[in-house]
Biopython code that builds the backbone (N, CA, C, O; Angstrom):
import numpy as np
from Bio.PDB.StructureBuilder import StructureBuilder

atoms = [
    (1, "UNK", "N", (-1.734, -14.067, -2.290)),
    (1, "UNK", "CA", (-0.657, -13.150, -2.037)),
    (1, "UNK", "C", (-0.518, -12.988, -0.527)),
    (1, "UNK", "O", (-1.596, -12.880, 0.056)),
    (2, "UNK", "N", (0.715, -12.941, 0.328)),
    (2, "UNK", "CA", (0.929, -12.417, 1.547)),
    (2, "UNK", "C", (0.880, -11.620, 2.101)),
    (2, "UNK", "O", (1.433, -10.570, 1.775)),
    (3, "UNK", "N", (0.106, -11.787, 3.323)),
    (3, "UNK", "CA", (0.403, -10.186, 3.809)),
    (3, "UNK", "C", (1.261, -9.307, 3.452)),
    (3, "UNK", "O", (1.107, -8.324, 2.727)),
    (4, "UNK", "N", (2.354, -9.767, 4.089)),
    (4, "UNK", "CA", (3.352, -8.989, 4.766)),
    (4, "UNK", "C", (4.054, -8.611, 2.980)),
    (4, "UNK", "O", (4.480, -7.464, 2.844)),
    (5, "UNK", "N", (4.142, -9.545, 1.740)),
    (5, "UNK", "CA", (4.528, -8.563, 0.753)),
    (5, "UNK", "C", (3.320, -7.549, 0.517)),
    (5, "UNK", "O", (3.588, -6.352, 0.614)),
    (6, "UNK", "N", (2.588, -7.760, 0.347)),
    (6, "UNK", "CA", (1.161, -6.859, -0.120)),
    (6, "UNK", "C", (1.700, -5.452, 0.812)),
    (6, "UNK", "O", (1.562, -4.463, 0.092)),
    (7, "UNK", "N", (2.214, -5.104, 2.057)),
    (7, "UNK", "CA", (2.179, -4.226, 2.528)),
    (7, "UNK", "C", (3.593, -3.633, 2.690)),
    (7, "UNK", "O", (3.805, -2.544, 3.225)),
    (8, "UNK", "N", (4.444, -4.360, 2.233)),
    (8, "UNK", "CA", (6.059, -3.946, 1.753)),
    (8, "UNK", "C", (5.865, -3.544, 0.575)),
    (8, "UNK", "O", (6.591, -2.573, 0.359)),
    (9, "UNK", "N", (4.664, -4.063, -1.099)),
    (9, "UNK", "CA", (4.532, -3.459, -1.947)),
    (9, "UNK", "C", (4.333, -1.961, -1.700)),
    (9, "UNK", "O", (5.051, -1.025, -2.051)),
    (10, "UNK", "N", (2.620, -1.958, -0.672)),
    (10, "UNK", "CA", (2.318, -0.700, -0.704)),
    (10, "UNK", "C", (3.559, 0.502, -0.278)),
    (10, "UNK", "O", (3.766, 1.558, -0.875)),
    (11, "UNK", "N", (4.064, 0.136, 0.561)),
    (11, "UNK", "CA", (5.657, 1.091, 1.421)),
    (11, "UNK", "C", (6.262, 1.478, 0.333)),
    (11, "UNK", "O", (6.573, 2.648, 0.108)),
    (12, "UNK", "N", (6.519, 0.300, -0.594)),
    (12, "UNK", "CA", (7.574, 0.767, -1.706)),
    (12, "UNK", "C", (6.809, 1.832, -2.811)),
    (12, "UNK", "O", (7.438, 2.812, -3.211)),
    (13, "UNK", "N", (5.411, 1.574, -3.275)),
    (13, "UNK", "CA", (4.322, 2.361, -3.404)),
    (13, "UNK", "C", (4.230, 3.984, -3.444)),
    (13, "UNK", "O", (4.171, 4.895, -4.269)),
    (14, "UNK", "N", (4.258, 3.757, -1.907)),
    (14, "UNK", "CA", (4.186, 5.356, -1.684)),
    (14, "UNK", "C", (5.786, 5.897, -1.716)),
    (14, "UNK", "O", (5.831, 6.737, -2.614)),
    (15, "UNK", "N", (6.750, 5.791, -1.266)),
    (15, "UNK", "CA", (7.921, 6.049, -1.510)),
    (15, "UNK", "C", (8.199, 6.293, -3.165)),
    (15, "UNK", "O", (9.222, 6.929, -3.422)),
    (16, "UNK", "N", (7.489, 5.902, -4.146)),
    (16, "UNK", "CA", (7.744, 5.835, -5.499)),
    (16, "UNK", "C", (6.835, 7.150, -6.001)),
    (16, "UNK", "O", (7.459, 8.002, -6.634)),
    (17, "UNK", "N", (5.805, 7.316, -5.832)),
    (17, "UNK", "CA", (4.902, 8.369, -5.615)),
    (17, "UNK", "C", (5.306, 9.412, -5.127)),
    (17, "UNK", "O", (5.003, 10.462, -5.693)),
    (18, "UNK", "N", (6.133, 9.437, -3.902)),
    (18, "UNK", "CA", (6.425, 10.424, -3.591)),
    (18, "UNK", "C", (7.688, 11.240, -3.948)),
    (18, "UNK", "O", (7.746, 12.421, -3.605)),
    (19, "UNK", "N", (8.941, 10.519, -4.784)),
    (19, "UNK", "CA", (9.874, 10.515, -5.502)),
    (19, "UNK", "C", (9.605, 10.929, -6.331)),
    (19, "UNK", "O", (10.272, 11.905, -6.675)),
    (20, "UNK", "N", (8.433, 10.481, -7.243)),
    (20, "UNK", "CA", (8.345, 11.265, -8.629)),
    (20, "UNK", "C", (7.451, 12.169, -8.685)),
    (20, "UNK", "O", (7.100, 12.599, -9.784)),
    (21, "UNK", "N", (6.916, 12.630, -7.545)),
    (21, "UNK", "CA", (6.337, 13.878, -7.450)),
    (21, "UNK", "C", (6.948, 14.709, -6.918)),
    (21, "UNK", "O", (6.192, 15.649, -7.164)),
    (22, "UNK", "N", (7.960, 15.253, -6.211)),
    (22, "UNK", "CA", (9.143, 15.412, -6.507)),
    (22, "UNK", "C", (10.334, 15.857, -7.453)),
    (22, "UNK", "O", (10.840, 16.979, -7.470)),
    (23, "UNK", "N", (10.631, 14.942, -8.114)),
    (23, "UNK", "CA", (10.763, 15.031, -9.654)),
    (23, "UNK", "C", (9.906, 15.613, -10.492)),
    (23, "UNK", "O", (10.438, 16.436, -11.237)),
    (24, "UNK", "N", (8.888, 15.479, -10.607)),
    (24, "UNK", "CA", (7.904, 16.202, -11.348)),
    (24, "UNK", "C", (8.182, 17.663, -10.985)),
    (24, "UNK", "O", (8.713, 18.452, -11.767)),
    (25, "UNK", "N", (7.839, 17.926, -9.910)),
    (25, "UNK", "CA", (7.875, 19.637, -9.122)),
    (25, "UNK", "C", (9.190, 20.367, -9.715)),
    (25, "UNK", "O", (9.018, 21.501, -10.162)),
    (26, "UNK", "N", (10.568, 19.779, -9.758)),
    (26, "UNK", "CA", (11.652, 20.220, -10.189)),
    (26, "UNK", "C", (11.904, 20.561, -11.644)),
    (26, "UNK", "O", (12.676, 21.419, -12.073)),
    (27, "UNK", "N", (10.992, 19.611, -12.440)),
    (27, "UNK", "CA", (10.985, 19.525, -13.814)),
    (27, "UNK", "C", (10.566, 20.812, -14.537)),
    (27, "UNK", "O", (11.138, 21.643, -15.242)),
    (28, "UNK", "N", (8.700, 20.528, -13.824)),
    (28, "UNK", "CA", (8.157, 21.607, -14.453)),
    (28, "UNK", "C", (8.157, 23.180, -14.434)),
    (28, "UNK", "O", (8.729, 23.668, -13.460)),
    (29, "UNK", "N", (7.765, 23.813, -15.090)),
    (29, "UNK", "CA", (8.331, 25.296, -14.908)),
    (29, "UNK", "C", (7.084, 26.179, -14.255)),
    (29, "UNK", "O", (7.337, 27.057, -13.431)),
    (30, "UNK", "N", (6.247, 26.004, -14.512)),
    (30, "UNK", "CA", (5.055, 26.937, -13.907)),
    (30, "UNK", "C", (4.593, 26.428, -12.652)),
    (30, "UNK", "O", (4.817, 25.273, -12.290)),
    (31, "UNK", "N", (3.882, 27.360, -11.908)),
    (31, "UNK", "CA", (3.799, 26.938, -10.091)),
    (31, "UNK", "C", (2.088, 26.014, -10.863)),
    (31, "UNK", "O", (2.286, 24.805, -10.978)),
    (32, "UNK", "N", (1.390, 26.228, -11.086)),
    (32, "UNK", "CA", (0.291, 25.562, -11.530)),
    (32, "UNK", "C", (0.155, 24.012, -11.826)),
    (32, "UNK", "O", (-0.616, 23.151, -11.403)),
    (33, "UNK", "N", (1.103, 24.003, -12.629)),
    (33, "UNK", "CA", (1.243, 22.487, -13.140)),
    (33, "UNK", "C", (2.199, 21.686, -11.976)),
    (33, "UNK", "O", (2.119, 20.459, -11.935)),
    (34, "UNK", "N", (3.319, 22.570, -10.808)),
    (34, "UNK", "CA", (3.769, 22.125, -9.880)),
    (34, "UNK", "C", (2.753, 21.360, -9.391)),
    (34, "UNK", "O", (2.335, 20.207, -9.488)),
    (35, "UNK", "N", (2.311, 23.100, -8.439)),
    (35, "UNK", "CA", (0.991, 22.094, -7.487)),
    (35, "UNK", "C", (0.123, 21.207, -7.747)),
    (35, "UNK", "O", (-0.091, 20.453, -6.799)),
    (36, "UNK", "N", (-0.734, 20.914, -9.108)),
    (36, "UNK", "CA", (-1.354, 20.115, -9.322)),
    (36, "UNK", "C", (-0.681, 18.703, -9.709)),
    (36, "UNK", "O", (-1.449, 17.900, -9.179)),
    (37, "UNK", "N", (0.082, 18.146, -10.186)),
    (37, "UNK", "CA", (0.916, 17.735, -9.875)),
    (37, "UNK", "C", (1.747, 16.805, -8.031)),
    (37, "UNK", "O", (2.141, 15.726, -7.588)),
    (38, "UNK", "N", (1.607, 17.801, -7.775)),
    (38, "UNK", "CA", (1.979, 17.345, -6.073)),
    (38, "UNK", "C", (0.780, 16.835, -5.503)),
    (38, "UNK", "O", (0.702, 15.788, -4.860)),
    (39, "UNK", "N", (-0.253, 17.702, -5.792)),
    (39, "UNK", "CA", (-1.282, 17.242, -5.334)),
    (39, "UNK", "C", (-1.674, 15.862, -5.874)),
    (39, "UNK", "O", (-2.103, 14.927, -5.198)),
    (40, "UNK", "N", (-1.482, 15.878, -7.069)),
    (40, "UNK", "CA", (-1.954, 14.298, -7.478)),
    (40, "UNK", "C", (-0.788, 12.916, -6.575)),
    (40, "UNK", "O", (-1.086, 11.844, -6.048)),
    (41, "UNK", "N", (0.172, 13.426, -6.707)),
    (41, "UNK", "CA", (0.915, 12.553, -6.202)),
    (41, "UNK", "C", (0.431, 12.432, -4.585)),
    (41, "UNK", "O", (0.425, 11.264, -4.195)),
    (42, "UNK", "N", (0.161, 13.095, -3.917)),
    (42, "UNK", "CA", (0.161, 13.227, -2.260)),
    (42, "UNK", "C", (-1.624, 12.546, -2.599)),
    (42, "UNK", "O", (-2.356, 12.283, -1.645)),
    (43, "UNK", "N", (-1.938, 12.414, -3.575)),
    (43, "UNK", "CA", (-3.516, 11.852, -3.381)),
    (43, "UNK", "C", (-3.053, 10.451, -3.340)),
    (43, "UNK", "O", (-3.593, 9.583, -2.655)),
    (44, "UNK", "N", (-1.960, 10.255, -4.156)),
    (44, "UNK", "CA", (-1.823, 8.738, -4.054)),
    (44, "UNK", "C", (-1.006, 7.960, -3.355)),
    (44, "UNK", "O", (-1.123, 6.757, -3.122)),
    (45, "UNK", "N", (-0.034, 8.822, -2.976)),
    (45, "UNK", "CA", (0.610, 8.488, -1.817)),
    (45, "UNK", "C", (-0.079, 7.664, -0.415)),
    (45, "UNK", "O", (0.285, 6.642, 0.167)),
    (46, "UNK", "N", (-1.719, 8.999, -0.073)),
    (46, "UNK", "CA", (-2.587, 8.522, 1.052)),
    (46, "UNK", "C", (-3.390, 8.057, 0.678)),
    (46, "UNK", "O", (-4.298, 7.723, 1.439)),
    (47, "UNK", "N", (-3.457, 7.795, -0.744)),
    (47, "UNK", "CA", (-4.534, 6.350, -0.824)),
    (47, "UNK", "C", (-3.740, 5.291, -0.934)),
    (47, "UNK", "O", (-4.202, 4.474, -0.139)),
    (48, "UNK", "N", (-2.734, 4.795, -1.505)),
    (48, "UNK", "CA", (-1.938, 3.375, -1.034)),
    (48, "UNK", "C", (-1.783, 3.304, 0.760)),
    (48, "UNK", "O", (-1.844, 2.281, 1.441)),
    (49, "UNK", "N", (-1.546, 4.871, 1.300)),
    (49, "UNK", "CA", (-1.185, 4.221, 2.435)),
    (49, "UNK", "C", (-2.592, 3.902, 3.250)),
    (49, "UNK", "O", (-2.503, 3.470, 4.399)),
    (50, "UNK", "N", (-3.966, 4.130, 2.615)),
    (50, "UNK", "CA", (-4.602, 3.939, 3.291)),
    (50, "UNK", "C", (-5.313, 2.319, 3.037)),
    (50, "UNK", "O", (-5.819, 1.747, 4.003)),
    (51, "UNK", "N", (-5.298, 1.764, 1.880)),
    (51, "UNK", "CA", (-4.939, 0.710, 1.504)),
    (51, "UNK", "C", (-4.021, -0.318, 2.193)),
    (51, "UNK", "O", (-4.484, -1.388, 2.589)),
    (52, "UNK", "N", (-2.801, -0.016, 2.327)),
    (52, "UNK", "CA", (-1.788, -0.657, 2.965)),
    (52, "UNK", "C", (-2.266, -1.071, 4.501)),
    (52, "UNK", "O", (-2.279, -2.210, 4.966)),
    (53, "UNK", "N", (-2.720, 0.369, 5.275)),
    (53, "UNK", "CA", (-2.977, 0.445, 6.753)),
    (53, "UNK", "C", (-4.058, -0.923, 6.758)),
    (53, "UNK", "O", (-3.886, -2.005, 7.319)),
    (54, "UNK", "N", (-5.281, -0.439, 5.885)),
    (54, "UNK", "CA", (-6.506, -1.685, 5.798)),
    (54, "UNK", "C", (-5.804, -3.424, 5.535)),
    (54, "UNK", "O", (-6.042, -4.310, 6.355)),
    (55, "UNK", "N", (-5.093, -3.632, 4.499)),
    (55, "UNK", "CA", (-4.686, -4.645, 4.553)),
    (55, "UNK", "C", (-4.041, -5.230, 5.604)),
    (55, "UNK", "O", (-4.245, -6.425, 5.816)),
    (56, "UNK", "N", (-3.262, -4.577, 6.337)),
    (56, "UNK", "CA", (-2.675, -4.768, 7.684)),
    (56, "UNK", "C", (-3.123, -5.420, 9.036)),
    (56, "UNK", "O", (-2.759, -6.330, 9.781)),
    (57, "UNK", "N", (-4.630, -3.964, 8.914)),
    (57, "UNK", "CA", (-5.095, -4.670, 10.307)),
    (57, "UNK", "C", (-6.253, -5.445, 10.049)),
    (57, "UNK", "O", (-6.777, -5.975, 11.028)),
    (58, "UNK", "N", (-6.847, -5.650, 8.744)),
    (58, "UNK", "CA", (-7.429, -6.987, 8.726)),
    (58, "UNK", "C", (-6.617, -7.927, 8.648)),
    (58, "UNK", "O", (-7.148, -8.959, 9.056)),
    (59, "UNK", "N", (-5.427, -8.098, 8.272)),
    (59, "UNK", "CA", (-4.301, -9.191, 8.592)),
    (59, "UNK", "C", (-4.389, -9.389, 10.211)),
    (59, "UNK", "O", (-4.029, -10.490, 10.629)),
    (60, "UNK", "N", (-4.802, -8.492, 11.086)),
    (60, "UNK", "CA", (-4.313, -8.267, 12.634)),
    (60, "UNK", "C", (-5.510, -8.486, 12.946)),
    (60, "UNK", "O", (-5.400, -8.818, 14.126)),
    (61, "UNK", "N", (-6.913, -8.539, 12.617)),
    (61, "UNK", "CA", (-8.183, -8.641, 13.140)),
    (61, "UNK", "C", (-8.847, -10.305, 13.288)),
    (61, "UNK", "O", (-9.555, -10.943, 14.066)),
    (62, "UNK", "N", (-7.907, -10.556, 11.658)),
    (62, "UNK", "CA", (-8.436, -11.916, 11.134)),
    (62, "UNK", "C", (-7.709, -13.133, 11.271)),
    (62, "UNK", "O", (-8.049, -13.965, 10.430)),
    (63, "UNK", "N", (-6.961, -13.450, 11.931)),
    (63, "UNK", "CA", (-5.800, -14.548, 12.072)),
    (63, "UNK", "C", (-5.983, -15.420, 11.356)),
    (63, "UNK", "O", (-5.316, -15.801, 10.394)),
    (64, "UNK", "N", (-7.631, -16.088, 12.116)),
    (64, "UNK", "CA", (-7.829, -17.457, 12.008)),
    (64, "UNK", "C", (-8.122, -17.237, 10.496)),
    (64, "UNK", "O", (-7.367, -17.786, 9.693)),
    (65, "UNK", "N", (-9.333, -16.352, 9.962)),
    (65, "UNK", "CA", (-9.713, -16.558, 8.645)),
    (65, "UNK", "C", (-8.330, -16.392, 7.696)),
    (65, "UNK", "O", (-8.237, -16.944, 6.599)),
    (66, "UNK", "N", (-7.408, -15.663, 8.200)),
    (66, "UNK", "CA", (-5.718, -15.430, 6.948)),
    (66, "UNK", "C", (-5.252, -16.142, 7.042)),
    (66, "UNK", "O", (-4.480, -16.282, 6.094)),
    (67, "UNK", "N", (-5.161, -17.226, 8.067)),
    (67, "UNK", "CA", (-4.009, -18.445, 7.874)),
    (67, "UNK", "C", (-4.850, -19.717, 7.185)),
    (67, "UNK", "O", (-4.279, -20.630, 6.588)),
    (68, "UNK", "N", (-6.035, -19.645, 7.331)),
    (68, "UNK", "CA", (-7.174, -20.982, 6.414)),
    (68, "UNK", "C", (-7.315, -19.831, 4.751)),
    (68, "UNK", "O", (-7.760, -20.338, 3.722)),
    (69, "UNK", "N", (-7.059, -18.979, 4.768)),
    (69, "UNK", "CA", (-7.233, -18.574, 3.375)),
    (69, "UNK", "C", (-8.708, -17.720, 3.299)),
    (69, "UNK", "O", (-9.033, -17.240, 2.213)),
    (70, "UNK", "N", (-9.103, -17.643, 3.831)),
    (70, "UNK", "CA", (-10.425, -17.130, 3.774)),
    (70, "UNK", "C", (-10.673, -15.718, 3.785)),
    (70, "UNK", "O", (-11.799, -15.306, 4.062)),
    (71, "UNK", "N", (-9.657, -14.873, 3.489)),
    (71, "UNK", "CA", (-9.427, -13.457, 3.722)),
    (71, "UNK", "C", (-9.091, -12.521, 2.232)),
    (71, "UNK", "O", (-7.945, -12.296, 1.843)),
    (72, "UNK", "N", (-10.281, -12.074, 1.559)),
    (72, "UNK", "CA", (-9.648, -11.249, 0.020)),
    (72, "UNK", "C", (-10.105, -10.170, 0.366)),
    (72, "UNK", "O", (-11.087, -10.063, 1.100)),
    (73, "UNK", "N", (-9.483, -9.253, -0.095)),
    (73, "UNK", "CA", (-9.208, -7.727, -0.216)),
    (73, "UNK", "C", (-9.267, -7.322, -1.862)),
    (73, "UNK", "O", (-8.374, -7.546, -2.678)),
    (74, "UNK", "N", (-10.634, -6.630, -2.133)),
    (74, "UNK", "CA", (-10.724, -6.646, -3.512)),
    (74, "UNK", "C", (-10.396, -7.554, -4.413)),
    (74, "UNK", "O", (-9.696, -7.213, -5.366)),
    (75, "UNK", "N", (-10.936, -9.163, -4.248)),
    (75, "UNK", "CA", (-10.995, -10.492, -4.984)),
    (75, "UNK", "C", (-9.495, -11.164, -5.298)),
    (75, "UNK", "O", (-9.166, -12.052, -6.085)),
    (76, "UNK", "N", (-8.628, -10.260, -4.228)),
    (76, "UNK", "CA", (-7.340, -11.366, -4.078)),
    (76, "UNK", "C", (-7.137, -11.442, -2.236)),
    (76, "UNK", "O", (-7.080, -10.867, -1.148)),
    (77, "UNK", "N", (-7.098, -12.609, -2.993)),
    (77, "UNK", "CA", (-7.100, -13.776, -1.572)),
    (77, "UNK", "C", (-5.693, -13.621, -1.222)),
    (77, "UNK", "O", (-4.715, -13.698, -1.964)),
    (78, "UNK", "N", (-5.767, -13.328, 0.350)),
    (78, "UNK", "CA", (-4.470, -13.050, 0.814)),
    (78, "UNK", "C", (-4.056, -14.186, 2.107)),
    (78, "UNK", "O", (-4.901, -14.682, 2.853)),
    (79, "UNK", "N", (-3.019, -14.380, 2.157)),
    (79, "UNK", "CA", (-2.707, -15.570, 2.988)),
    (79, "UNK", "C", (-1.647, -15.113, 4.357)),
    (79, "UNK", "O", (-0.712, -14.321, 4.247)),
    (80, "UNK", "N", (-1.899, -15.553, 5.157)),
    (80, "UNK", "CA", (-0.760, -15.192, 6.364)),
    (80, "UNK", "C", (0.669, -15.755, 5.982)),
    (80, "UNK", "O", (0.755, -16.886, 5.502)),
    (81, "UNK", "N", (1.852, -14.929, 6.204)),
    (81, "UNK", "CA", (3.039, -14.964, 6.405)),
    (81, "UNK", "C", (3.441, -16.503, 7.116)),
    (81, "UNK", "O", (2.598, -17.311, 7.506)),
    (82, "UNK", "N", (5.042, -16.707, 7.185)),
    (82, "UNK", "CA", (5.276, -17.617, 7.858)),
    (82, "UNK", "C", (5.062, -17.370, 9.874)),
    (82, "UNK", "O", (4.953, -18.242, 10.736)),
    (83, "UNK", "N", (5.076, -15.271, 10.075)),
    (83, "UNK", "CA", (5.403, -15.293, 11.191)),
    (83, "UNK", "C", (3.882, -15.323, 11.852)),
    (83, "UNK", "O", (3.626, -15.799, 12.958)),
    (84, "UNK", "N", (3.052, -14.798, 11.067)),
    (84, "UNK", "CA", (1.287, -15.050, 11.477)),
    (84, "UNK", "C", (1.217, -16.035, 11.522)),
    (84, "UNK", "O", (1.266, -16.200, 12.741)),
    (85, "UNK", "N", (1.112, -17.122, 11.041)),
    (85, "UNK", "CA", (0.777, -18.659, 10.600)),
    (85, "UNK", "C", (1.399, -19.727, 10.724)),
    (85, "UNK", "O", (1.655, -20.602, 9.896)),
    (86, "UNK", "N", (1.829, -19.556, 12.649)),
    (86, "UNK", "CA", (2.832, -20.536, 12.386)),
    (86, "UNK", "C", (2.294, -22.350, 12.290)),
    (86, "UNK", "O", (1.320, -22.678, 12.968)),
    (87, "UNK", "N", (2.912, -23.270, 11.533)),
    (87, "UNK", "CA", (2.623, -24.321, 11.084)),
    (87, "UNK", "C", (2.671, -25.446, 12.259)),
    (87, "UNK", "O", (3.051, -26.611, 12.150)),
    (88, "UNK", "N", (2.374, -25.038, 12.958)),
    (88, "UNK", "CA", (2.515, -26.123, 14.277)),
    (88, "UNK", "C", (1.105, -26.038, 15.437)),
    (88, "UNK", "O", (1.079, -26.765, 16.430)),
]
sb = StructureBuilder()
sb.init_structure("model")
sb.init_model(0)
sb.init_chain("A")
sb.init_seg("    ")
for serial, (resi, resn, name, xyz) in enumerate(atoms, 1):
    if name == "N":
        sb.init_residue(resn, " ", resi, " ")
    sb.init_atom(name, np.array(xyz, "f"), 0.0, 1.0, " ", f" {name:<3s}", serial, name[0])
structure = sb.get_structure()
């Protein structure tokens, strides 16, 4: 998988998380089930984005090992982009 989608997934990720928590808050009727609720969502919001950030700058640490393939992030192997890796 590529960097650069792996970390446009995560973006889209948290934006989705944070939409339907959101939605959730408007739905429900009691402040209890709000906040807990928000809270779950804002847990996952900053764990994709902290995920995302990691995939990133080991993309930015590791050049040489992401463009030979040698780079997995929880047993998927991630590969440099066309703009990391250029073929020449």
């Amino acid at each position: 998988m590529k960097v650069d989608t792996l970390a446009t997934l995560g973006t889209w990720l948290i934006v989705v998380a944070a939409a339907v928590g959101v939605l959730l808050a408007v739905v429900l009727k009691r402040m209890a089930a709000k906040v807990l609720g928000l809270l779950f969502f804002v847990l996952i919001a900053v764990t994709v984005f902290a995920f995302r950030d990691h995939i990133v700058s080991l993309a930015e640490e590791n050049v040489t090992a992401l463009c030979s393939g040698r780079v997995s992030f929880f047993g998927i192997h991630l590969q440099g982009g066309d703009a990391r890796c250029p073929s020449g």
